[in-house]
Structures are given as C-alpha cells and as structure tokens.
N, C-alpha and C positions, 0 to 999 in steps of 0.2 A: 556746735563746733568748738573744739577745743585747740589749745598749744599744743602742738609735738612733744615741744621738751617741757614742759614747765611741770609736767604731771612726774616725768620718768627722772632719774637721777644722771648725774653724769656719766657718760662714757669712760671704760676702764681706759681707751685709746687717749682720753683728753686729758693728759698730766698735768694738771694745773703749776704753773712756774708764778715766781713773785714778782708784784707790781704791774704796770699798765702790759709788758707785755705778755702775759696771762691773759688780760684780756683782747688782747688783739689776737692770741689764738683762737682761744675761745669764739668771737667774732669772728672771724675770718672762715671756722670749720661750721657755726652754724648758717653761714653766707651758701660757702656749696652744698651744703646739704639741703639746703631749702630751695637753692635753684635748680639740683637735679628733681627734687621731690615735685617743683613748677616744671619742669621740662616731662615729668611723667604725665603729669593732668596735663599737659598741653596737648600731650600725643593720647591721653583719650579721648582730649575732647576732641582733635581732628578725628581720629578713628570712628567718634558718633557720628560725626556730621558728614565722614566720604561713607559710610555703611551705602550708601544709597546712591555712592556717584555727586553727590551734591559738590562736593569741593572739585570735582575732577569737573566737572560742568561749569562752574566759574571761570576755570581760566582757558578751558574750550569757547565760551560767551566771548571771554576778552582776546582772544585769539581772532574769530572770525569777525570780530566787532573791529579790531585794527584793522585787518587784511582788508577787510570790504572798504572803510572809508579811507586808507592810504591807495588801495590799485584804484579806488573810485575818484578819487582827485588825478589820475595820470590820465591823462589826453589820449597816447595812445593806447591805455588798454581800452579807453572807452569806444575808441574806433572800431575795437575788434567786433567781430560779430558775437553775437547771444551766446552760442555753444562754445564759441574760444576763450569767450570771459569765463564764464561757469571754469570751465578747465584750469584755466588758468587761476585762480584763486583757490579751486578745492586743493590743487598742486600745492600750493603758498602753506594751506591750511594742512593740510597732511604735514609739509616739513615741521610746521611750527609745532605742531601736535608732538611729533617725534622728539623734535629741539626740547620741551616742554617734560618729555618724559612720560605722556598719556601714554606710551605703548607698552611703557614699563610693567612688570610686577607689582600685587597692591601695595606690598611689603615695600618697596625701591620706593615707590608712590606716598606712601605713606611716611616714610624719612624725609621725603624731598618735602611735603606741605608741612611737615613739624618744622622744618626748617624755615619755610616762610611765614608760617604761624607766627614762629618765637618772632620773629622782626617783624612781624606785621606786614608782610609783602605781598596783600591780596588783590593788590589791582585795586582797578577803578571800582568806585561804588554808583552803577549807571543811574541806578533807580531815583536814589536820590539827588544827582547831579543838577537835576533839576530843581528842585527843592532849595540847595543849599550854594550853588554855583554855577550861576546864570553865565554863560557867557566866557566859563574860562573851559580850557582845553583838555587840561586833566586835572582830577579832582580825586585821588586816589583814596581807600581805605584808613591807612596811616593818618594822612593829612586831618581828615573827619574825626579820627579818634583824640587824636593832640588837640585841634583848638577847642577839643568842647570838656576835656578833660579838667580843667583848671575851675570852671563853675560846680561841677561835682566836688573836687577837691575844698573846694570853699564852702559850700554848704554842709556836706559830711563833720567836715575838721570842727566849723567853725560850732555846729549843734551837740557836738560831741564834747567839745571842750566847755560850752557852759556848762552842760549837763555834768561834766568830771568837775566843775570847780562846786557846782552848786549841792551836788550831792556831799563833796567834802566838805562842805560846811554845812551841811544840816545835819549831817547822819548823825557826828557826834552830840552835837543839842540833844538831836531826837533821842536817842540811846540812854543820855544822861538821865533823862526824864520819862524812863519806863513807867508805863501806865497812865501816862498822861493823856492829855485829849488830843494833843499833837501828836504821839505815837499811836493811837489809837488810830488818828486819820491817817497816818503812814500805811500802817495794813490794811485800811479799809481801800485804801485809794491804790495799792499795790495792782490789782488785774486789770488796772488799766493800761498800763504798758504792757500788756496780754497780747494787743493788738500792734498791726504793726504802721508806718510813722505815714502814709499815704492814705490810711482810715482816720486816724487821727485830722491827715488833714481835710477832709470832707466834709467836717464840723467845722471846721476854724474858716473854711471860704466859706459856708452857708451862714456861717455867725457873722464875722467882721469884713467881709466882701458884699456877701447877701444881702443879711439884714441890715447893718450896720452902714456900711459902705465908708469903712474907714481905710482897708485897704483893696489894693487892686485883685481881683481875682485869676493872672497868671501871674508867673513869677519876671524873671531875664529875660529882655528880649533881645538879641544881638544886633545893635545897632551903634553906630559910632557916638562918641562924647562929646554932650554939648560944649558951646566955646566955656564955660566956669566949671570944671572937675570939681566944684561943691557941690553943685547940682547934680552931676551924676553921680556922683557919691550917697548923695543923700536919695536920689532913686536907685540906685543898688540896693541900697540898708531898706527901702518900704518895700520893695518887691521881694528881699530873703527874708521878711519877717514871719509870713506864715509859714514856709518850707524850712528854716530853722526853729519855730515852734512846734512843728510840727514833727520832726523827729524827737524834739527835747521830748515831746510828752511819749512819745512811746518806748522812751528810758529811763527816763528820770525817776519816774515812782518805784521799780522794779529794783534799779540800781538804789535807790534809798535807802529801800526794805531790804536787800542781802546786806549792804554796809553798815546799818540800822543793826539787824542781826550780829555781824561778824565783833562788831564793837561791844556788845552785851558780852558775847558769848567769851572776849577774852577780857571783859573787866573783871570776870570773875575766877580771874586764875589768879593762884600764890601771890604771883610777885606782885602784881599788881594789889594786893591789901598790904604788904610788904611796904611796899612803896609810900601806899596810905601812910600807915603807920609811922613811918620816918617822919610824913608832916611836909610833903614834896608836893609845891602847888598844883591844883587839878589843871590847869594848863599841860604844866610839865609831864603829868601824868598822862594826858591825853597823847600829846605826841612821840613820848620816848616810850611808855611801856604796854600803848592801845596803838595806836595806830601804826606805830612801826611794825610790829609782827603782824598787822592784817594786809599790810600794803602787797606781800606777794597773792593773797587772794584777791585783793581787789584789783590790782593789775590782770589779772583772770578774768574778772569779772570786764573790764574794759576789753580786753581784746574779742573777750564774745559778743559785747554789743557794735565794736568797728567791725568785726567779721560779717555780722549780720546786716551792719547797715549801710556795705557796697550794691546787696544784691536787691536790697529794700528801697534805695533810691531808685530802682527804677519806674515804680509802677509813683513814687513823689515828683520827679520833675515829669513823667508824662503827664498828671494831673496839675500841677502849676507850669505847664510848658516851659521847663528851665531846657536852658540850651546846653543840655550837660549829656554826660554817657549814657543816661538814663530814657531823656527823651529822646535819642536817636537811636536807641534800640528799639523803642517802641515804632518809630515811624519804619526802619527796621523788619519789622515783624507786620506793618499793615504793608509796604510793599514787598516785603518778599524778597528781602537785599540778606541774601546769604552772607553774602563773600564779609559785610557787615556785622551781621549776627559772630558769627565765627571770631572777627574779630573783637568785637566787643567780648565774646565769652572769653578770650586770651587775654584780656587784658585787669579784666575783671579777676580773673588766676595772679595776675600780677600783683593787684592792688591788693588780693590775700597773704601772699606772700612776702609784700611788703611789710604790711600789717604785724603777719606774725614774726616779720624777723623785728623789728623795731621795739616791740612788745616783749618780746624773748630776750632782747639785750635788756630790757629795763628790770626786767624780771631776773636777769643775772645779777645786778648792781645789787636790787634788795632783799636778794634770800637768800640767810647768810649757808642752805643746804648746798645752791652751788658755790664750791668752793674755787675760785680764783686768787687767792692773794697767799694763800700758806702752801708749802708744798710739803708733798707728803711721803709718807716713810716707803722707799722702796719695796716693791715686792718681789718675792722670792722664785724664782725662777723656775715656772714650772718643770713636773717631771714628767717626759711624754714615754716613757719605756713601762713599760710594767715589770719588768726584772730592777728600777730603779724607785719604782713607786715601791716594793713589796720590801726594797733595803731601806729607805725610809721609813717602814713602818705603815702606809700606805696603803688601801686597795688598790686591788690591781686596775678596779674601774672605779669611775670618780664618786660615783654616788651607790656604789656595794661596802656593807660595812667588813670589818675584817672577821669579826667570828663570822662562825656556820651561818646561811642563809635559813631567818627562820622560819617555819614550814607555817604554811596559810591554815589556819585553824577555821573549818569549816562549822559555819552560823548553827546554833542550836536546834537541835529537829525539833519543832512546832508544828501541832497538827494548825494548816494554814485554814482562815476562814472560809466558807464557800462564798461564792461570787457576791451572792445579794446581802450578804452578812458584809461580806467587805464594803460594799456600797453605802448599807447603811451607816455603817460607823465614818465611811468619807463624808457623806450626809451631813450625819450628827455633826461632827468638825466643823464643818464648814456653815452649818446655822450658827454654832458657838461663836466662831471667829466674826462671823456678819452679827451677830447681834452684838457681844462687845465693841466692834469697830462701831456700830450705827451706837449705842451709848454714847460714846468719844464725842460720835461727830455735832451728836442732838448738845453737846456743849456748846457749839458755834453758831450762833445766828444767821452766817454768812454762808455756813454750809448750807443749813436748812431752806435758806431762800433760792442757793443754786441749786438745790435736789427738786423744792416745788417749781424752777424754771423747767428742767429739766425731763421731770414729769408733767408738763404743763407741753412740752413740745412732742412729748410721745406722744399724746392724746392728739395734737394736734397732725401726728404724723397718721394715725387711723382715721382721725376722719379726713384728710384729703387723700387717703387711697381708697375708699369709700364713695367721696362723693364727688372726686373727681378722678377719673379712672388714669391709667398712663396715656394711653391710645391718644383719648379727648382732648388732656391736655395740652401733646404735642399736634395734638391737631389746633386747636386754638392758638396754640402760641406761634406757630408756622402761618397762622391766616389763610387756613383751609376753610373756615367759618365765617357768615356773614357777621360781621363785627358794624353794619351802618347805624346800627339803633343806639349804638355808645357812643360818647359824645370824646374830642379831642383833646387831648389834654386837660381833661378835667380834675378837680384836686379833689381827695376821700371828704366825706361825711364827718372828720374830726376836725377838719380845717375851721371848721360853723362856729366852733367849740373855741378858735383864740382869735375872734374875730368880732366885733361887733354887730356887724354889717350880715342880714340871713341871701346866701349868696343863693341863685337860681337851681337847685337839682331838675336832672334829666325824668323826665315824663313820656311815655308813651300810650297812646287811647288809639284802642281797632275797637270799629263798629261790628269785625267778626268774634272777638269777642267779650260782646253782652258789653262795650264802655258805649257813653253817647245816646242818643235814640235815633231812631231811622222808621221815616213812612214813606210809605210808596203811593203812588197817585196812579192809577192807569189810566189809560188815553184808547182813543179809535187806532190813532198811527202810532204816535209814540206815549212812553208813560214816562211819571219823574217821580224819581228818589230824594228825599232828603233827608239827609244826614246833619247831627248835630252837635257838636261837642261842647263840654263847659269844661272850661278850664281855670282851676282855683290857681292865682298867682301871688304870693304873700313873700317875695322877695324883694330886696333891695338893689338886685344887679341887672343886667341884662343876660337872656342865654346866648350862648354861641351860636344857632341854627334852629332855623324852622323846615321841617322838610315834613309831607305829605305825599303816603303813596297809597296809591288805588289798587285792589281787588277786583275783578269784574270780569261777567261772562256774558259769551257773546255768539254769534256765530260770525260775521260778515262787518258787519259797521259796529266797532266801538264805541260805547257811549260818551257825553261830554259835559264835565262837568264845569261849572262856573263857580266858585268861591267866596264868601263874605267874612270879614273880620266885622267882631262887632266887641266897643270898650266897656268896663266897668260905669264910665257916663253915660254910656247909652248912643254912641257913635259909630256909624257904619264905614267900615275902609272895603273897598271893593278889593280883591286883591289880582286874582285876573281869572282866565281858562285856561283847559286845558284838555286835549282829547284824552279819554282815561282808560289808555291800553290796560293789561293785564302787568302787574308788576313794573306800572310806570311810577318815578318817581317823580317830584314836582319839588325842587328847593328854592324859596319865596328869595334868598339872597341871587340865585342867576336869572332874574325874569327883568329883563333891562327896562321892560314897561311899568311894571312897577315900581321900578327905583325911579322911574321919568315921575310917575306919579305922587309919589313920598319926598320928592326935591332931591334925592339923590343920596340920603341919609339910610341907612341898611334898616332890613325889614324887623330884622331883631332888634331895633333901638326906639324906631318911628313908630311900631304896633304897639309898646308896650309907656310911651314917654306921656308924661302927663302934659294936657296940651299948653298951659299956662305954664310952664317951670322955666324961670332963668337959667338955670343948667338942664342938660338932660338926666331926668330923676324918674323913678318909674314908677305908674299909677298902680298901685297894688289893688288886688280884688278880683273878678271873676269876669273871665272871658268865654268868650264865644265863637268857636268856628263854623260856618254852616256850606254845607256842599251841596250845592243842590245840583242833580244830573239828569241828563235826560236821554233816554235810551228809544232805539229806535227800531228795538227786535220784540219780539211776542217774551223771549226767552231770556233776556238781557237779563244783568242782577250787576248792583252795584255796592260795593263796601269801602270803605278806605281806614287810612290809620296815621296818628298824626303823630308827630314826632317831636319831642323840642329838648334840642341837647343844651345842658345848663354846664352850670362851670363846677358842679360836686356831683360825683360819681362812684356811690358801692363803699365800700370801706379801706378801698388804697387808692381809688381815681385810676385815672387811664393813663398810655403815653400816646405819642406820636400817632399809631399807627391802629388806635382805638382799643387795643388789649386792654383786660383789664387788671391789673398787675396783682390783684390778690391771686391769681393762678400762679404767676411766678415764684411771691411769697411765701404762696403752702405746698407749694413742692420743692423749694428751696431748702425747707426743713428736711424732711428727708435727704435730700443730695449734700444736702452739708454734714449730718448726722453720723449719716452712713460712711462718705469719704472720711470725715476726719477718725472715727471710731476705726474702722478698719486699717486704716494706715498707720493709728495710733498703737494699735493691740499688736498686728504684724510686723511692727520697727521695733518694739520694745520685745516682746518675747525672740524676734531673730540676733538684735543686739546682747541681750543676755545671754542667751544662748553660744555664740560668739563669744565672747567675755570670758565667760567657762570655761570654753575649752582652751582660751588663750593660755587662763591665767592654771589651769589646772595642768595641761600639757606640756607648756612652757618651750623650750628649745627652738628648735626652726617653727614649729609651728607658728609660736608666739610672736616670733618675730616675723612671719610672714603676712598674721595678720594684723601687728602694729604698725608694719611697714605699709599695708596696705589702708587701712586709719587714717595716715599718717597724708597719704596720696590724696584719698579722697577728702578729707578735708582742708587741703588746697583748692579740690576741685568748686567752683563759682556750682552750689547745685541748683539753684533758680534758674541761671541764666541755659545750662544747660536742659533743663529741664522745659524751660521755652523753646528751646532750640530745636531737640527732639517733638517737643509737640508741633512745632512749625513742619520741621521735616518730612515727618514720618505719618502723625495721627494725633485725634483729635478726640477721642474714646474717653469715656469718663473711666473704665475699670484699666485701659492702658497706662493713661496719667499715675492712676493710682500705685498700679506697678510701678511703675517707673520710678516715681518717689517714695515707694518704700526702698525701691533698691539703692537710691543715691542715700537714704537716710538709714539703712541697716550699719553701714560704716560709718558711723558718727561720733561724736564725744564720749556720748556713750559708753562705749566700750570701753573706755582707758577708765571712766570712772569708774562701772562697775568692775572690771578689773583688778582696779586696789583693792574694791571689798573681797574681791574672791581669796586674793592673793592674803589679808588677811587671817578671812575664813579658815583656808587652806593649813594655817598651820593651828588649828583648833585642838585640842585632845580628840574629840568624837570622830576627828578623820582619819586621825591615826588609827584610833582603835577598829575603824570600818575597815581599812587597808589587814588590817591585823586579822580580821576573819574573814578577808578573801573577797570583799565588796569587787565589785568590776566599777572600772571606770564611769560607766555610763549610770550605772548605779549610784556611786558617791557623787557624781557633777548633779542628777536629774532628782534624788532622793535628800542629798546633802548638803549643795552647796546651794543651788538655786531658790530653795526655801528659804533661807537665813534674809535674803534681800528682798523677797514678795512683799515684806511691809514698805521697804522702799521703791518698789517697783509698780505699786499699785498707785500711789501719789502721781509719781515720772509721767506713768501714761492717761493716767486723765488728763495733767497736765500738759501734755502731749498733743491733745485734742484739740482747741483752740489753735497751733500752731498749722495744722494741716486743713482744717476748713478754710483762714485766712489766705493759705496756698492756692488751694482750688480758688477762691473767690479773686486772688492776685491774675491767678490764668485765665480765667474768664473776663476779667478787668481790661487786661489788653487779648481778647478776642482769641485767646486760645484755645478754647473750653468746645464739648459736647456741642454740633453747634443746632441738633435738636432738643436739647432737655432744656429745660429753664431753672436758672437757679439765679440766686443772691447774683452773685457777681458778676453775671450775665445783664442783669437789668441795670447794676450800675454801670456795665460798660455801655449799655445803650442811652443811658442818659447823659454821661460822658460827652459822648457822642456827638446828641440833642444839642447840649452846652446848656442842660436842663438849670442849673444854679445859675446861670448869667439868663435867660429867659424866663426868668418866674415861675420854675417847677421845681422847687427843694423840695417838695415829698417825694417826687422820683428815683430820688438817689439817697435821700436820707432814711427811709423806712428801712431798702434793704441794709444799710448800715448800721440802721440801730438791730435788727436782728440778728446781723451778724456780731455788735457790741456785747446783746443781753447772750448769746452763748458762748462767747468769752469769758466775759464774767461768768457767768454757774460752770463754767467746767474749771475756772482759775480758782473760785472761791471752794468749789469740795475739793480740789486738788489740792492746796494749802492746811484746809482742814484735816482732809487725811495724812497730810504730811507731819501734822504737828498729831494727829492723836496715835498714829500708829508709830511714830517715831516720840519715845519720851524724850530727850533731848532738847526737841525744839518746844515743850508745852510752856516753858518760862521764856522763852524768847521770839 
C-alpha cells in the first residue's frame, strides 16, 4: 500500500501561491480528494457486504425487533387475539420497511446505506449487547466503535512512535559502521519483521507470560480506576507492554534495514564528500546533507507500516484481549454481528485515510519536489483550434509532428526459427540466466539456508501426500476416526529433550496382537483365560489414564473377567470386574469401587506411587496386569488390550480432542505453500501487467487506473476480506481469489509504473515503434523484461505476506473449515487458552513453521534482490 500523492507530482490545477496560504490550498484540496476517494471504498465496501441482502437484513432485524417489543409492551395489542396481533405488527412492519427504503431500487438502496455507512448509522449491535451492555436500552453500532477506538489509537500510535524514534537513532550508527557486526546483525535480523505483529506476539506471552510470568497474559481489561490513578497507570503500562512489543518487533528490524540502506546509499553522493571536504562535523553532516534528503522516503516508508498496522491490530488485541477495534471485530465475526463487521470495515477506511492525509502533509513540508512556497511562471495559454495550432507553427494534433508522418518501416525479413529451434534457444536463455542468478545467490549464506528450508519443505510436501492421502486426513481431522487410544493433551517426544524429568509416553499392549501371553484352561462347564501383560515403566511422571478394553466371542452369556495389578515390589492391588462384552471398554479412573479401595486417590497415581514416599513419587520398574476370565460357552474366546495414555505423544503431541497435530503440521505445508505461491505469482504478474499498460498507454486509461489504485488502496483489504469470507464462503481457492483481486490494485502499480515510464523513453523503444512493433509487442517483448530482475525478488517476497494472510483467516475461524492448516490449529488452541493451560507446543510449533517460511522466502528474496539488482550489492 502506497500514498496517492507522494509517488505522482503535483497537479497542473494546484498553482502553488507564497507562504502558509499555499499550503492551506494544498491542504484543503488534498482533504476532498481523499474524502471522496473514502466515500468511493465506502460505497464498495457496502456494495460487498448488501451483494447478498446482508445489510438490507440488518435493518429489516432492527425493524421487526423494535415493532415486536414496542406493540409487545401495549396492553392493548396484547388483548388482541393471535391473528390480530400477527396483522397488526406485519402492517407496522411493511410501513417501516417502506419508510426505511427496502422497497426501493438496489441502486436508491445502495446511496441510502453509503449514507449511513459514512455516519455509522447501523442500528443496534444485538448480538453483542449482551456481551458489552448489560442492562442498558440501546447500545448502538457507533457507540461500540467510539469507546473502544481510543485503546487501538494508543497501542498502534504509541508502537509506532518508539519504533520511528528508535530506528532514527540507530539506522544512522548502523550505516556509519558499514560492515560491522552491528550491521551485519541489522540484515541478518531484517525477515523478522517478515511476519506480522500478532505472531510476533505468540512468543512474547509464551516467553514472559508463560514461562516467565513476569507479565499478564491478556492485555486491557475495561474496568473502572482504582481510588490511586498511579495504580492504574501503572497496570495500563504492564498490560500494553507485550501488545506494544509486539508490533515494535514486527517493524523495527525491517524499517532499520530500508533506513540502514537509504543512508548508505545517499552518503555516497557528491555533495555529501563535498561537504566532507570543507571539514563540516559528521553530526552536521548526518542531519543537513543525509538524512534530510532521505526523510521523504522514509516518510513512505512510515505511512506503509501505519497503513499496515490498522488492519494487523486485529488478529493482536483478539490475542491479548485489548478492548480495542480489533477485539470487537473478532467477537464480531464469532457472533455473526454484521451490522458491526460493516462498521468496523468503514472505519477502518477512515483510520486509512487519516493516515494518509496526515502523512501526505508531512510529506509536502519535506520534499522540496512539491513545490508550495515559490510560485511559478505562468503558462501559456493553450491553443484549442487547429487553424490556430498550425499559425503557431504547431501540429494540428498534440502529439503529430509537423513534417510528413513517417512510414513504419517494416522488421527485416528473417527466415524465422522453427518451433523447437525457438524453444531450444528460449531453453538455453533461461539455463544461462538461472545459473548466473544461482552463482549470485550461492554468495549468500542466508539465501543458501532459505533454498535448503525451502527444499527441505517440498520433500516434506511428497511425503504427506504420500502417506497421508487428502480423504484420511480430512477424515481424521473431522473425527471421523477412533482417535481413544491417543492420549489428551499430551506434549511431542522433544519436550523429554529440555526437561529433566523422563515424562510417562502412551503405550498400548492387544493380546490380539502377539503383546502379553495368554493360556486357556478348559473346564466341564466353564473354561478360564489368562491374560498377562508386563509393562516396563522407567518414568518420572504419572500417565493421564488407564483404560482396558475387551475382545471376545460368544454366543449368549458374555464372559467375566476379574483384574489384578501387580508392583515392581511384588504387591497385588486387586482392581475390580467386569462382564466383558465385545468392544466394552473399562476406565480404572470411573470405577467408584476402586477409588473406595485406593482411599480415594486416582488409579493413575495410587498404581504407580511408591508405597513409602513422603510425596507421591513413582516406583519405576516393571508391572504387571493379569486378566483372568472365565467363559461360559464351549465357543467363548477372550482377548483384551490395555491402554495407558502418558503425557508425550508422537512428534507434535495431541490437542483437546485427541488429534494428533503432526497431520495438521504436514498438511499445513502444502496449504501454505501453494496459497501463498499462487497469490504471489498471480498479484505480481497481474499487477505488472497493469503497470504497463498504464504507464505505456497513458491518457484516460492511466488515469483510470490510477484512479482506481488510488480507491483501492484506501480500501481496509483485511477487514474486507474477513467480511466477505464471513459473508459469502469459506473456500480455500475462493479466499485466494479474492485476495488476489483486492491485491492486483496495489502499490505496486505506481511503483512499477515509474520504472515503465522510465523505460518508455529508452532509445530501443523508439527504434521498435520505428519498424512498426505493435503495442502488445513493445509492452510483452520490451518493457516487461527490463523489470523481471526486479520482479522476481517483489514476488518471493511476496510470499511470506500471503501465507501470514491465510494463517490471520484461519486464526479468527475464517478459513476452509475442512482442511487443516497452520492457522487453523492455532486458532484452536487460541481457543483452548492453550498458553494459559500448560500446552505452548500447541500453538508454538505451528508458529514457528510458519516463522521458518518467512524467513527462507525473506532471505532468498533479499538475496535475489541484491544479486540481480547491482545497486544494492554494497549496501
């Protein structure tokens, strides 16, 4: 997302006059220009959200939702009878309907909700009325967005502003000191703010919440001020300490390294050793002839990261529960509060255009390109006659020269290659070009290790479609499958690994098969079975559960088995009976005669505790279960299988619901891979594309679609993009659409734009025009080439941006809601309140996988940036 204006030059319409009021024109015209440009996103974003009737059903809801409980409090309508009530309220309901405008036109319809859009006139918000307004009457839309506005406002402002002070004071240190170990760790440390500021926080509450418990793991809670406003000052400041850590880090390093850069790259121009030369302190130097000419880029560089970090707060205060715009969107979106959603997306359009007007004035003050303070030499009055153009000396059309129009000199006749000749030699090129780029890149250590991530996840992407097919998965992940033999929230196999303590793993032993030993005894009437299990137990913990379930064939009477525990001392614990149907289960924690028997201490604790221990400490060594049954048929047969869920599980551990989350994990790879790749490849070649023909065609076109640029990057496209998925669908390939479309119009454009427009006046274009090239030819053959080296960096690093996406929608429960991916599991654990209950591997696994492919698509992205582009290889 870029500035409108900061990119384009001034307006011929804006005559710049002298002194402050210069700028109060200036001000004033890019005020309505920026609010009509909010008043266009506002009328698409109502246009998304009634496509479907959804806004026209909100104030139908609040129509029949007054009419019922206003006729419902009158005495006499309630006398009425059944059928006269009904009448009379649909009667109410129809006027209001009319009154209201339902019967209008969509078009009529569609003016009328812009209009309450822009003012935020949405009616009540019922859903959450409950939630946030016990007891009072009406609790409107507006009201909800105003008092929670101002905790957003203070968390955003206040992470933004360390982060602008602190980058100003480091970047130039770090600059100075090119090649140092401190700029060295500036780039290395750069793809970390890859990711965006609600990942960021996920580590910071499992570190200093979690482990630490230094501070609180939500943020604000809305509750009034104790009697000492120091006190609650001081719990304000500990509860915004991770949520404004927590954006800091997902800018700070990023904004470092471009300012980092911008500072090199103009210490090394003219005037700047000029300056040297005179003997003008490096102070002086830094502020008058380095930092003053990079301040309108870095001003750029600020309004991308405030633009980004409206829509980014939401999925941060849903995670630290801040009572901000962010977490009532989210609550929002789990109840289904349209009339909210809508608003919050309008307002959200606001806080953009806020933004970029505030930032465009600052950005007028320090670049001396617009010009406000000198005025300029009249111009000459155009000639609109062509009888007047041609007495000046003139063409008669604006861009025909005056001699003869001269004739297209058609391309040299060449006998042209056949097909597979042409191929080859595209071939050849293209190994050329990949093996000098892969040279470049084998110079960067940082690439090489994002290339073995990278390939290290494609492999991982064949073997889970391999060996875990699609079908299975969504069958296991749905809990289509008996999932009882996995134990509960138990934590992965690497947990053992930063732990002292060797915690209990999950064991399972069937006498069907081949574990245990079993003899049979036959009898006159009846015969007995025994069954015998050894169980090696070299743990330090207790497990979760003991549960035993029977096999057995029968015809009529069931056989019955009776149970013995027997300890490493050599002590029998009886445990109890049980008739042993076919696929009956037996859980030694629900047998109330047991626990009479053990004092009332759970089975899992008393079977395994050493009998002398001042604490309960567990006797390690080799146990014994023996099932002895006794069957009462000629045909009977008896087997069982013993179970004991421990607290380590598989290589990711389980959640809640017994899944076992490596399925999520290795499918997650794929569904991040593929979303983000694809959105990447198809925003970047449609934006280019676009670019081209803006910058090549120019005229109405150009400005049709900088006008349109210009629109959508007002538009909030997160929040929309929740909106619509709440709406409409919930489709992994629809999402994908959808965000390519909101991301074809993007920054993009304007910047590759300059490059065309440079390109464009090249010698080689001329000379193509000169023997007759067609347009589509010089855009697809001439100009789009020139940028492929930059275009290939843009969109890897493009990638990381769009998996974080998917991963945000699935975080507040947007997402596919059959597939399993990353973000899907940490909303589930979310959820859980997995990090406040002792389960950080549930939500930190899928985030550090989603970390390690941030990093390998940011660090070859960087690297190709610097090898295919010479420019950046010294800076």
């Amino acid at each position: 997302m870029a500035l409108p204006s900061m990119i384009e030059t001034q307006s011929d319409s804006l005559r710049p006059t002298r002194g402050w009021l210069g700028f109060v024109r200036y001000a004033g015209v890019r005020v309505v220009m920026l609010f009509l440009t909010a008043v266009a996103g506002v009328y698409v974003t109502i246009i998304v959200a009634n496509l479907g009737g959804h806004v026209d059903d909100i104030v139908r809801s609040a129509i029949i939702e007054g009419i019922g409980m206003g006729l419902g409090r009158d005495p006499e309508v309630m006398k009425m009878p059944l059928p006269e009530r009904e009448a009379l309220i649909n009667r109410a309901v129809a006027a209001a309907e009319e009154a209201a405008g339902l019967n209008e036109p969509f078009v009529i319809r569609s003016w009328r909700w812009l209009s309450r859009g822009l003012t935020l006139d949405l009616g009540e918000s019922r859903r959450l009325k409950s939630l946030y307004a016990v007891g009072q009457d009406r609790f409107t839309v507006r009201r909800l967005i105003l008092e929670r506005l101002p905790i957003t406002l203070l968390i955003i402002g206040l992470a933004n502003l360390l982060s602008f002070v602190a980058s100003l004071w480091v970047a130039p240190r770090v600059a100075r000191k090119y090649g140092s170990l401190a700029d060295k760790l500036v780039v290395a440390l750069s793809p970390i703010s890859s990711a965006p500021s609600w990942f960021h926080g996920l580590f910071l509450v499992a570190l200093f919440a979690g482990e630490l418990h230094l501070l609180p793991f939500t943020g604000l809670r809305p509750a009034p001020p104790p009697d000492s406003p120091i006190l609650y000052a001081l719990g304000v400041i500990r509860h915004t300490i991770l949520p404004v850590l927590a954006i800091f880090a997902s800018v700070f390093f990023q904004g470092l390294y471009t300012w980092r850069t911008l500072f090199l790259i103009h210490a090394s121009e003219d005037y700047v050793e000029m300056a040297t030369a005179k003997g003008l302190p490096p102070g002086q130097i830094e502020r008058r002839h380095i930092m003053r000419p990079t301040l309108p880029a870095i001003l750029t560089n600020v309004a991308l990261v405030m633009l980004s970090a409206w829509s980014g707060a939401i999925m941060l205060e849903a995670l630290f529960a801040l009572p901000g715009l962010g977490q009532l969107f989210y609550q929002a979106l789990i109840y289904f509060d349209t009339a909210v959603v809508v608003g919050l997306t309008v307002v959200y359009a606001y806080l953009l255009v806020a933004t970029t007007l505030i930032l465009d004035i600052a950005y007028a003050l320090v670049d001396p390109r617009v010009r406000l303070w000198h005025p300029r030499a009249p111009r000459a009055r155009p000639l609109r006659h062509r009888r007047n153009r041609a007495r000046a000396g003139e063409p008669a059309h604006r861009h025909q020269p005056i001699a003869a129009k001269r004739p297209r000199i058609p391309p040299p006749s060449a006998k042209a290659p056949s097909p597979s000749a042409a191929a080859g030699i595209g071939l050849a090129r293209g190994f050329g070009i990949a093996k000098r780029t892969l040279r470049q890149i084998a110079r960067y250590p940082s690439a090489l290790i994002g290339l073995a991530i990278i390939l290290l996840m494609l492999g991982s992407i064949a073997y889970t479609l391999i060996a875990i097919p699609y079908h299975q998965a969504i069958a296991y992940w749905r809990g289509d499958l008996d999932l009882s033999a996995n134990p509960r929230n138990a934590r992965p196999v690497w947990f053992d690994w930063f732990t002292p303590r060797k915690l209990p793993r999950s064991l399972r032993l069937s006498s069907l098969e081949g574990d245990g030993a079993k003899h049979t005894t036959p009898g006159d009437r009846t015969s007995e079975i025994l069954l015998t299990f050894d169980i090696p137990y070299p743990y330090d913990g207790f497990p979760q559960q003991l549960v035993i379930t029977f096999a057995t064939q029968y015809d009529q009477t069931p056989p019955h088995a009776a149970m013995t525990w027997r300890t490493p001392d050599g002590r029998d614990i009886r445990l109890g009976q049980a008739i042993a149907e076919n696929d009956q289960v037996y859980r030694l924690a629900q047998d109330t005669r047991l626990l009479r028997r053990l004092g009332g201490i759970p089975p899992e604790q008393a079977l395994f505790t050493a009998p002398d221990a001042a604490t309960p400490t567990p006797l390690q060594g080799t146990y014994q279960l023996t099932i002895r049954g006794t069957c009462f048929e000629d045909a009977c047969d008896l087997d069982a299988a013993f179970i004991m869920h421990g607290q380590i599980y598989g290589i990711a551990g389980t959640d809640t619901q017994r899944r076992d989350l490596s399925v999520a994990l290795l499918w997650g790879v794929p569904t991040a891979m593929g979303f983000g790749l694809a959105a990447a490849i198809i925003t970047t070649l449609a934006t280019m594309t676009l670019a081209a023909i803006s910058a090549w065609y120019g005229g109405i076109v150009d400005a049709i679609i900088q006008r349109l640029t210009e629109i959508n990057l007002i538009l909030p496209a997160f929040p929309i993009l929740a909106m619509v998925t709440l709406l409409y669908t919930t489709r992994i390939l629809h999402i994908l659409l959808i965000a390519v479309a909101l991301g074809i119009l993007g920054a993009g454009i304007k910047t590759y734009r300059a490059m065309f427009l440079q390109i464009k006046q090249s010698p080689y274009i001329e000379a193509a025009r000169a023997y007759g090239a067609s347009d589509a030819r010089i855009i697809t053959r001439y100009l789009v080439p020139r940028i492929v080296p930059l275009l290939v960096p843009q969109m890897i690093t493009l990638v990381p941006s769009y998996v974080f996406l998917e991963a945000s929608l699935a975080f507040l429960g947007l997402s596919d809601p059959i597939l399993p991916t990353w973000g899907k599991v940490i909303h589930d654990a979310h959820v859980a309140n997995a990090l406040l209950n002792g389960h950080p591997y549930w939500i930190l696994q899928p985030a550090a996988l989603l970390l390690l492919t941030s990093l390998a698509y940011a660090m070859v992205g960087y690297a190709l940036d610097r090898a295919l582009n010479p420019r950046l290889r010294q800076a």
